[in-house]
Each structure stands twice: as structure tokens, then as C-alpha cells.
Residue frames as qw, qx, qy, qz and C-alpha x, y, z in Angstrom:
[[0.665, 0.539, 0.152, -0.493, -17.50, 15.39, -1.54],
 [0.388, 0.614, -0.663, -0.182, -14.65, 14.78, -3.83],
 [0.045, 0.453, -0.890, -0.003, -14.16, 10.97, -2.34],
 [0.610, 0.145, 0.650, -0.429, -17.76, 10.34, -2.35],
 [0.675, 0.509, 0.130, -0.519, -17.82, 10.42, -5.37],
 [0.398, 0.484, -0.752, -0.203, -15.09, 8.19, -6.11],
 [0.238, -0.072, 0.937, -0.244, -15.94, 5.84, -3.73],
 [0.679, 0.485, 0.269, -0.481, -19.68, 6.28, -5.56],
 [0.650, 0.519, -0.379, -0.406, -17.72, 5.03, -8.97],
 [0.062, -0.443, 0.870, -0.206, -15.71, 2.86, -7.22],
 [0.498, 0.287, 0.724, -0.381, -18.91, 0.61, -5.63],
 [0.640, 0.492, 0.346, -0.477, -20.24, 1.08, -9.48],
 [0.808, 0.038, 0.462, 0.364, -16.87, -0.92, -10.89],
 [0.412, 0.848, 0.180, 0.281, -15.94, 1.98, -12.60],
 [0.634, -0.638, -0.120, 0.420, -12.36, 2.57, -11.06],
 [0.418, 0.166, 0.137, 0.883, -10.91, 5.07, -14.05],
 [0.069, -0.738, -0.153, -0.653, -13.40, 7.58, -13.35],
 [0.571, -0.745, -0.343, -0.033, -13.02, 7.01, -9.54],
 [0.826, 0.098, -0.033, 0.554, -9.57, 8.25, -9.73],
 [0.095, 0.599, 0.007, 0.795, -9.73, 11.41, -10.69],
 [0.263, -0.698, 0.028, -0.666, -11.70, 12.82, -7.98],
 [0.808, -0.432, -0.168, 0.363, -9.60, 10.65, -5.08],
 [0.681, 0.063, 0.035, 0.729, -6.91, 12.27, -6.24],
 [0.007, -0.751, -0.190, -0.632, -8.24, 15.52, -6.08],
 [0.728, -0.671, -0.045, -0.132, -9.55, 14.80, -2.55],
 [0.772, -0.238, -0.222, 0.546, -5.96, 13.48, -1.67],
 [0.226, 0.486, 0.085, 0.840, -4.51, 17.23, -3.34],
 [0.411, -0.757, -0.252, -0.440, -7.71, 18.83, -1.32],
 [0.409, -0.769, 0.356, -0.339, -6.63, 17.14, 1.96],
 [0.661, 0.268, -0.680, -0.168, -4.39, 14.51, 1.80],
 [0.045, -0.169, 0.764, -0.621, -4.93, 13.78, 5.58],
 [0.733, -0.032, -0.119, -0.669, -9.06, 12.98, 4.70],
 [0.498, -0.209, 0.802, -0.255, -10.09, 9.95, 6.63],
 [0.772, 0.332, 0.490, -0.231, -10.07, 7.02, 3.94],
 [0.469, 0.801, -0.040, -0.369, -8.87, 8.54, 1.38],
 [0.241, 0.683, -0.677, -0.131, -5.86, 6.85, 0.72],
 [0.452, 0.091, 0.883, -0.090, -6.97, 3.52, 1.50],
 [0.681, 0.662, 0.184, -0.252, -9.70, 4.43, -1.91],
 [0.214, 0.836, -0.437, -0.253, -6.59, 5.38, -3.40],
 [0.291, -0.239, 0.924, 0.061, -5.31, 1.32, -2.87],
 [0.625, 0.252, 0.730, -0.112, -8.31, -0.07, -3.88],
 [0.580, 0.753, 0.095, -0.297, -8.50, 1.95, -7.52],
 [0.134, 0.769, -0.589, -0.210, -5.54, 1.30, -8.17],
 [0.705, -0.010, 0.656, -0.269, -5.97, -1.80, -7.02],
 [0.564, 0.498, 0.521, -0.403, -8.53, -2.37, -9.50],
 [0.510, 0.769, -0.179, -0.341, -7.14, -0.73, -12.06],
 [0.936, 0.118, -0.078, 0.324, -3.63, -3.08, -11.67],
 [0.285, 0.667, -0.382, 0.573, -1.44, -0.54, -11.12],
 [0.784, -0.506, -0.321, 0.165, -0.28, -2.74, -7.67],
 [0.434, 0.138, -0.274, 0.847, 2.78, -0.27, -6.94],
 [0.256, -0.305, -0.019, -0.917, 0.22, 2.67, -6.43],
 [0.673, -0.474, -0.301, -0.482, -2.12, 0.66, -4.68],
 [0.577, -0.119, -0.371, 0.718, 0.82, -0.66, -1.83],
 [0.139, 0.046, -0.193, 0.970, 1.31, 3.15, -1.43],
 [0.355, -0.445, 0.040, -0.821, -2.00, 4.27, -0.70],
 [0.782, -0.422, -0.432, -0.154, -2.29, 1.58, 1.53],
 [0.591, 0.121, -0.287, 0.744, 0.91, 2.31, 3.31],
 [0.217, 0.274, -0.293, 0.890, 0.08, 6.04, 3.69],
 [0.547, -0.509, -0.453, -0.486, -3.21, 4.66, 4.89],
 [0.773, -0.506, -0.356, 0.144, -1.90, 2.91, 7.89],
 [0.392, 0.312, -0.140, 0.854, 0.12, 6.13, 8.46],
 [0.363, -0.392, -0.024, -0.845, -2.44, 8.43, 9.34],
 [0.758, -0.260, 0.246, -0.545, -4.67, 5.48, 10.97],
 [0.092, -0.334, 0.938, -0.025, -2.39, 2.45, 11.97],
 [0.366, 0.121, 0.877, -0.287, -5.23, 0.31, 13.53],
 [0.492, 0.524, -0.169, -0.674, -7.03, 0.81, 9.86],
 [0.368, -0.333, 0.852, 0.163, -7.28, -3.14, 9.25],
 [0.745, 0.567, 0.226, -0.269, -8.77, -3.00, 5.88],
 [0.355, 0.825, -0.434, 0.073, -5.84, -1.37, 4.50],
 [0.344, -0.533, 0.747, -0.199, -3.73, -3.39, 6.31],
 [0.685, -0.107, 0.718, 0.056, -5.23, -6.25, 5.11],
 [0.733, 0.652, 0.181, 0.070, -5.06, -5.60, 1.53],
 [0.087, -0.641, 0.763, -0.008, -1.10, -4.77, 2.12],
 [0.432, -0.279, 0.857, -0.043, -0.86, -8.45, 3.04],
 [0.734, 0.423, 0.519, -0.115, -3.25, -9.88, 0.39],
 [0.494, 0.867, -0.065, 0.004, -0.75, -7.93, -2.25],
 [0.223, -0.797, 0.513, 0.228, 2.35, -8.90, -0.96],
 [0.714, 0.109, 0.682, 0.111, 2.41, -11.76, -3.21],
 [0.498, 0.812, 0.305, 0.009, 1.41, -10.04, -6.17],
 [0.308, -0.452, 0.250, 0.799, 4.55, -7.30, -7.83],
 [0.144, -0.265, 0.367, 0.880, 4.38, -4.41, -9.75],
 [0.529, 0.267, -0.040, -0.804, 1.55, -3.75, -12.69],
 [0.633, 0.294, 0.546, -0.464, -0.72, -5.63, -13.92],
 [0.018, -0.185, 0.546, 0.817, -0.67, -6.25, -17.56],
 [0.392, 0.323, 0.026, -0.861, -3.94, -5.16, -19.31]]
């Protein structure tokens, strides 16, 4: 429930409220299918590219052949560190 509803703020460009309740979900189960691939893309979004690496990373942990995440790894390896606002 928790990551629908980030992925529900997410899809409605709204990626500081979708945060919170990934991150819950991750807390909840941090093994939840997706969940840490949301966790790349809000972070993403937000700029914070260190945090968004890692939840891609521990994406393709849990589910290697996961070749979204995987390809937003490679579409960031160009990119370092935060954004500036």
C-alpha cells in the first residue's frame, strides 16, 4: 500500500511527497518487489543522484534481470553526486 502510494505521487511529479511512504515501504519490507528501484527514480527526481545509484543497485540485488533499474544505473553513470537545486 505504502509504495502505491508513492509510486501514485511519483506518476503525479510530486517526488517529495513520494518519498516518505517508499521509505516506509522499504523499513516495512525492504525486500518488496520494486521498491527500491521507486527509491532510484525519487531520488532521481529529486537530484539527490548518490541515493538514486543505491536504490538502483539494491534493486538489481534482489532482481538482477530488473532492466529498468539497470538501465537507469547506466543512464547515471555520467552524471555524479547531487544535483544543485
Amino acid at each position: 500500500m505504502l509504495c502505491g502510494l508513492g509510486t501514485l505521487y511519483l506518476r503525479n511529479d510530486d517526488p517529495r511527497r513520494a518519498l516518505g511512504p517508499i521509505e516506509e515501504c522499504l523499513r516495512a519490507n525492504e525486500t518488496y518487489m520494486d521498491a527500491w528501484f521507486l527509491y532510484g527514480q525519487t531520488n532521481e527526481a529529486l537530484g539527490d543522484l548518490d541515493r538514486a545509484r543505491m536504490g538502483y543497485r539494491k534493486q538489481l540485488e534482489f532482481v538482477p534481470e530488473h532492466q529498468f533499474a539497470r538501465m537507469c544505473l547506466r543512464n547515471l553513470e555520467p552524471r555524479q553526486g547531487r544535483r544543485t537545486p
